[in-house]
N, C-alpha and C positions, 0 to 999 in steps of 0.2 A: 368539501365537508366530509368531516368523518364518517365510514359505514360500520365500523366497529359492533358487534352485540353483544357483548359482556358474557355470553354465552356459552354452558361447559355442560358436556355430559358426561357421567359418571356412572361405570356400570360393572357390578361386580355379583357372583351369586353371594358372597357371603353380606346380607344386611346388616351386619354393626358394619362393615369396613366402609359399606358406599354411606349407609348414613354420617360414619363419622366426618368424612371427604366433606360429604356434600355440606352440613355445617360449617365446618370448620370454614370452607368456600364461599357461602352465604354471608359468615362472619367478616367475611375479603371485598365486601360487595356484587359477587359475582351470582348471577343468575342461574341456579344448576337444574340440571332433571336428573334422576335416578332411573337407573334401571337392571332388572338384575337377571338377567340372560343376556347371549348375544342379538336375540333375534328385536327386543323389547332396544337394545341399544342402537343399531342399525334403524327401526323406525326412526326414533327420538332424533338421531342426528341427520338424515333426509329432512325431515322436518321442520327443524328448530335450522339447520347447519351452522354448529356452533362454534368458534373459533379454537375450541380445544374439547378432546373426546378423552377422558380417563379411563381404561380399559383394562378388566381381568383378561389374562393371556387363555385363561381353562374358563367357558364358560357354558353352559346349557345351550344346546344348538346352535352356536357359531362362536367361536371363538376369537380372542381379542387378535390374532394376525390375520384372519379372515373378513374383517369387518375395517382392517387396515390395508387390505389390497383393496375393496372395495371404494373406498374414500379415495385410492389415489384412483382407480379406473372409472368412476363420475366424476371425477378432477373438482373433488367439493376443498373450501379453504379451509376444513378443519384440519387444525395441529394432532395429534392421537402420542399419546405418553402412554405404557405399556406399561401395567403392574404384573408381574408373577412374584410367588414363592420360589422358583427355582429361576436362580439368575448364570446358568449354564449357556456355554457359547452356541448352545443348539437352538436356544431357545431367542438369543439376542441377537445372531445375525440373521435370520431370516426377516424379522421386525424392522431391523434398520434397512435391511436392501429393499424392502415395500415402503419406506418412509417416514416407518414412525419417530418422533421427532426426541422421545426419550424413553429410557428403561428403568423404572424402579421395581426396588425388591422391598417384600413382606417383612417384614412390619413398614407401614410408611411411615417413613420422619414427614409429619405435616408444613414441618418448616422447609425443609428442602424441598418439597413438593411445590409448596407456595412461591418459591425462588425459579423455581423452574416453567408453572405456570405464568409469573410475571416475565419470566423470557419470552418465553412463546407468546405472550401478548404483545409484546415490544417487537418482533420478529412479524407477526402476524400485520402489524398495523406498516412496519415497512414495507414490504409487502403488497398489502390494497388497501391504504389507506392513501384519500385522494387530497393533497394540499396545495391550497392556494395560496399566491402571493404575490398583491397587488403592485408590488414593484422588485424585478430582481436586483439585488445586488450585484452581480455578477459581470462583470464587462467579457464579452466574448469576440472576439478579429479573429476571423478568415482571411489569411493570405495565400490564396491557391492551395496549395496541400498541406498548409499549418493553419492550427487550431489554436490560438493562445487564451488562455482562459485566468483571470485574477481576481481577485474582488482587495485584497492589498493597497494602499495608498501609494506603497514603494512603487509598484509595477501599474498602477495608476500613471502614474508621474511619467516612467520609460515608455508607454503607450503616446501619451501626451508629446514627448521630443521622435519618438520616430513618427508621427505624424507630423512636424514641423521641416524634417531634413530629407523625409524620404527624396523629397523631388530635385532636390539637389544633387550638386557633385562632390560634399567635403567629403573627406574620408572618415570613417569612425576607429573608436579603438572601443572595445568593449573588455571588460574586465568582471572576474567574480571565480566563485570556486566551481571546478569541475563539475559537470552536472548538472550548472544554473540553468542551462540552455542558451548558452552566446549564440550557437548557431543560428537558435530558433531564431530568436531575435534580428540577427543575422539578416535571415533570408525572409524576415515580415517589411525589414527594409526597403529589400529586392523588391518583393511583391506590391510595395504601394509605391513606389516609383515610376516614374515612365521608363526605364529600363525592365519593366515586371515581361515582358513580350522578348526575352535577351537572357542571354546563359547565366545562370548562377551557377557558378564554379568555387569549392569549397577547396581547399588544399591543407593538410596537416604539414608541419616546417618540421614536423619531427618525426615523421614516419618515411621521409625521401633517404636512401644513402648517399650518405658525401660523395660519390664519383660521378650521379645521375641528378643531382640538385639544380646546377644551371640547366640542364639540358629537359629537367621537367618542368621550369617556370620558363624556360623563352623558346625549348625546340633546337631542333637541329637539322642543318642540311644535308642531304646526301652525299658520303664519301667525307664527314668530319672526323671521324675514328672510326676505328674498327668494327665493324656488325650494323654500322649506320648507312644500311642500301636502299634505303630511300628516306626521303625529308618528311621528318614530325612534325607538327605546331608542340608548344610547348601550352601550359593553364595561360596567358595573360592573353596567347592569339585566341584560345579556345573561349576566354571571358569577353573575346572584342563586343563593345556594344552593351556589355553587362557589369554583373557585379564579380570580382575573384575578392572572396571571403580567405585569409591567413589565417589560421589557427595557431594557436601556441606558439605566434611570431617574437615571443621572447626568445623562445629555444632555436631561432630559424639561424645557420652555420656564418661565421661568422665574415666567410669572404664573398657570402652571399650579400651582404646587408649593401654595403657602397651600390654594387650593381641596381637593386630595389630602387632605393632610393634616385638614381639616376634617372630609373622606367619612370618613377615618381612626378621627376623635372622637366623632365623631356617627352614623354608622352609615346617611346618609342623605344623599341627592343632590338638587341641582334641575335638572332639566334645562332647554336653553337655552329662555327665553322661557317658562317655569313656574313657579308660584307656590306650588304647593303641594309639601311635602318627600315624599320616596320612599324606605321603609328597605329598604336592600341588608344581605343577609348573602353578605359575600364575603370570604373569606381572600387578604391579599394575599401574592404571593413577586416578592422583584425583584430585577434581576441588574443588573452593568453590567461592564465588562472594563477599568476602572481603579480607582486608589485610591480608596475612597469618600471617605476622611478627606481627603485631599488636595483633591479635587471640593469640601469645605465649605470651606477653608481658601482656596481658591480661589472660592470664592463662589457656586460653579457650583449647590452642590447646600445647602438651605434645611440648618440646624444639625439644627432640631426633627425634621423632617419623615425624614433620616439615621437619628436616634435612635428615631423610632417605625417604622421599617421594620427593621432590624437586630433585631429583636426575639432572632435567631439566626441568626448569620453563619458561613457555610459558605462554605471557599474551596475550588474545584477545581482541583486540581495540573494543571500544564501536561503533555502528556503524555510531554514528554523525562525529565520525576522521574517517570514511575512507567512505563518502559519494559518493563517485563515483562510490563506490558496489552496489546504492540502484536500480538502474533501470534494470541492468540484473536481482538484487532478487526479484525484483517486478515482471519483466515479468516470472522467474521459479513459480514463488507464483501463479500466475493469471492462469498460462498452470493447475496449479496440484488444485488450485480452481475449473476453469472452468468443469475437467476433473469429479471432485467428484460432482459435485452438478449440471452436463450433463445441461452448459450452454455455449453459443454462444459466449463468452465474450472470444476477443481475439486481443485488444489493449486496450492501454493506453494513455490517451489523453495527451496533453502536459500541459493543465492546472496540470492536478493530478498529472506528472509526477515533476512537479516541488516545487506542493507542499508537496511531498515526499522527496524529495531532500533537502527542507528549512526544512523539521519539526527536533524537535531535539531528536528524539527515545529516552525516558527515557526507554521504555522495549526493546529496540535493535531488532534485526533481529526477535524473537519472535512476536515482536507488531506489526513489517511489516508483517510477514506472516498472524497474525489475522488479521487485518485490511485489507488485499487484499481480505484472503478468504470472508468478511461479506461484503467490495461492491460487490464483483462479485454474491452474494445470492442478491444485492438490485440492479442488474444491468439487465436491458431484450434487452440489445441493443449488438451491439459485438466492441464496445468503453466504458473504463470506464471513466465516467466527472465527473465533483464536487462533483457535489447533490449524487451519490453513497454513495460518502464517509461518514462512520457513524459519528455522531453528537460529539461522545465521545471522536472523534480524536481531536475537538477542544474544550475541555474540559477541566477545571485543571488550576487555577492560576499559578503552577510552572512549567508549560510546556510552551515553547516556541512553541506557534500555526503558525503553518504554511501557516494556511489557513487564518487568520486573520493578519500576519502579507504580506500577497501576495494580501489581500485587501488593508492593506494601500498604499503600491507602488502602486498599481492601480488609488485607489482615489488622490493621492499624484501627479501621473503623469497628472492626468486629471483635477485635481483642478488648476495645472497650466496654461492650455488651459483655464479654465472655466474663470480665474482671469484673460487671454489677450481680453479673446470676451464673456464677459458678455449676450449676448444675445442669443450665441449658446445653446444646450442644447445635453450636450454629456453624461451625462447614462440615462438609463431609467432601474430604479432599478427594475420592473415588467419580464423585459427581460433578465437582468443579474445577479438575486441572489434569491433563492427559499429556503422556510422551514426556520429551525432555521438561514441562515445566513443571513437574512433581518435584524433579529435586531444588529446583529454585523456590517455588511455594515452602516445601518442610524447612529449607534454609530460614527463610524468611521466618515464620512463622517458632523456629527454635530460638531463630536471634529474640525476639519479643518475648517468649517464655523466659529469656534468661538461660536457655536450653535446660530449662528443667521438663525432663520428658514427661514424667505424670502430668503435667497442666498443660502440656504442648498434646499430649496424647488427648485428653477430655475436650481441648478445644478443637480439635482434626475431628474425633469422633469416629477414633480409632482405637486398637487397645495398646496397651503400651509394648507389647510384646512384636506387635505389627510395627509402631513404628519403629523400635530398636533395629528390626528386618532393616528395615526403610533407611535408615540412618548408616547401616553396614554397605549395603545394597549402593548406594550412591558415596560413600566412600566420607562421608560427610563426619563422623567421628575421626578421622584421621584430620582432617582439615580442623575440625576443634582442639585436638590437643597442640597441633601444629598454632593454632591460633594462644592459647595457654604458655606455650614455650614462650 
């Protein structure tokens, strides 16, 4: 059940300002108290402990950064948004490193203010708000040191056939784009087998050099060439009893393949400069991240050799088709992030969470797990929001950006309001886009003007003068007349 209390304190010496707040907040349904010193504001939020405190930064006996270390050292869940007249860097970093959660300046736009409270409500309930759910969606397999986590029908279905084959000996071919996790999948095989007590041996076919390829899948005996003074096993002795997983055995060399295929038939190896044969019992699974069929038609990969590894072929959807996997593997990512790099970071805000959801993974589940781990290294707070997210995520002409296309529905939804009441002023691009996505916002946002700056400028709620700056500044007039030519 939710513990939410709609609850805001608001506290300023100047009385028209907290009155205006405090209506205008009323009119929002939210439950406020007034108070107009610091010391009358510190009561009321002990008190009440409301899930957002509105605070003058200059007040009568304590002051709004003083009454913001206090909230964080009784470790109360209230949010604290910090109003001054002077919005000087003396006055905004010490606020943010005690934790207040945002900084406006005098005069308040009540509307930005309102957007910003509604954040912090949304923040606030991820947070500590406690939900129930009488049944999860969610299918979750532990196989020893993998986690596989889907709620997907796709990855339904591949749970469903590696519980049919684990206990078996065919061999698998797995197939999908980089990233999907073959291995994982791979070594869940391993692990619900009766070979799970038995080496899983993983080997890349394309990370071996050609002179050391035989001699790293079968070993070599003492005195077979040069620098070989004593006898190796090679991955097939080392997988006896197990599973040896081939990676990228499209790309595997191609006077390797007969050999393969032989240890396939025969169940036994020579190693290099050895005469006598050696039986391996080893189940093979092999993957590669293109067309198999294509790879033989192209020569790359032996006919026979295709046909006796496919024994059962398993293709793993890329993760854009089965996107309703992305916010459990976000929140596994973020718990084994946080965990490694012993950070506090322990939600995901709904901005990000969505624009995980729209983005289109060209490196699949892989690029999610990078990309969690490096906001959670750029994150000091225990929510991760936009600005986290690194720069590279929205990078790349053939990527569909997620983050750029979740600004145009933005500015899209708001340009419509802005075209019925011209005179309103609903963003203020200072308060809602930081770093590199200032110049993709004003982009966006000119295209939809028509770039006509006076209505681009009224609608940012900026002056025109600022953003001409803004438009030089990001080079983005050059990119217009080049667009014109």
């Amino acid at each position: 059940m939710s513990n939410f209390n709609n609850k805001i304190v608001v506290a300023d010496d100047d009385k028209a300002i907290t009155t205006a707040i405090a209506m205008y907040l009323r009119n929002k349904g939210y439950n406020v108290f007034c108070a107009y010193n610091g010391k009358e504001a510190w009561e009321l939020i002990k008190k009440h402990i409301p899930f957002a405190a509105i605070l003058d930064i200059k007040m009568p006996g304590m002051d709004g950064i003083s009454i913001t270390k206090l909230v964080k050292e009784h470790s109360l869940r209230t949010i604290v948004v910090i109003l001054t007249a002077y919005g000087g860097i003396d006055n905004i970093v010490p606020a943010m490193k005690l934790g207040a959660y945002e900084f406006l300046t005098k005069p308040v736009d009540l509307d930005c203010l309102y957007k910003i409270v509604k954040k912090a409500e949304n923040n606030w309930k991820i947070k500590h708000e406690d939900y129930k759910e009488e049944v999860s969606p969610w299918i979750t397999t532990s196989y020893g040191k993998v986690k596989i986590v889907a709620k997907s029908k796709k990855m339904h279905e591949i749970f469903k056939i590696v519980g049919k084959i684990a206990d078996t000996d065919i061999s698998v071919l797995l197939t999908g784009e980089s990233g999907t996790g073959k291995e994982i999948i791979a070594y869940a095989i391993h692990a619900a087998s009766s070979r799970k007590n038995k080496p899983f041996v993983a080997i890349n076919c394309t990370a071996i050099p050609a002179g050391l390829i035989e001699s790293e899948f079968f070993g070599y005996e003492k005195g077979a060439f040069t620098g070989a003074t004593k006898t190796k096993i090679g991955k097939f002795e080392a997988a006896n009893g197990g599973t040896l997983f081939l990676d990228e055995i499209a790309e595997m060399a191609p006077e390797l393949q007969p050999k393969l295929l032989r240890v396939l038939q025969e169940g036994e190896i020579y190693r290099v400069g050895g005469l006598k044969p050696i039986k391996v019992d080893v189940r093979i699974i092999s993957a590669t991240n293109q067309n198999p069929e294509e790879a033989v038609l192209k020569g790359k990969l032996r006919h026979d050799l295709y046909h006796r590894l496919k024994g059962i072929h398993i293709h793993i959807p890329p993760l854009r088709e089965r996107r309703e996997d992305i916010p459990e593997l976000a929140k596994i990512f973020l718990q084994e992030s946080a965990k490694k790099y012993r950070k506090n970071v322990k939600y995901i805000s709904d901005e990000v969470m969505q624009l995980l959801e729209e983005y289109e993974w060209p490196g699949n589940v892989r690029e999610l797990k990078n990309l969690i781990e490096a906001a959670v290294v750029m994150c000091n707070d225990e929510i991760l929001l936009p600005e986290h997210i690194p720069y590279h995520f929205m990078d790349g002409e053939k990527r569909v950006c997620g983050i750029r296309d979740w600004l145009v529905v933005k500015v899209q939804n708001e340009f419509e309001k802005f075209k019925r009441d011209k005179e309103k002023k609903y963003w203020n691009v200072h308060a809602t886009i930081m770093g590199e996505l200032e110049k993709q916002f004003l982009e966006v946002v000119l295209n939809y003007c028509a770039w006509n700056q006076s209505m681009a400028a009224k609608f940012l709620g900026i002056t025109r003068n600022t953003l001409r700056s803004k438009i030089k500044a990001y080079g983005l007039d050059k990119k217009k007349k080049k667009q014109s030519e």
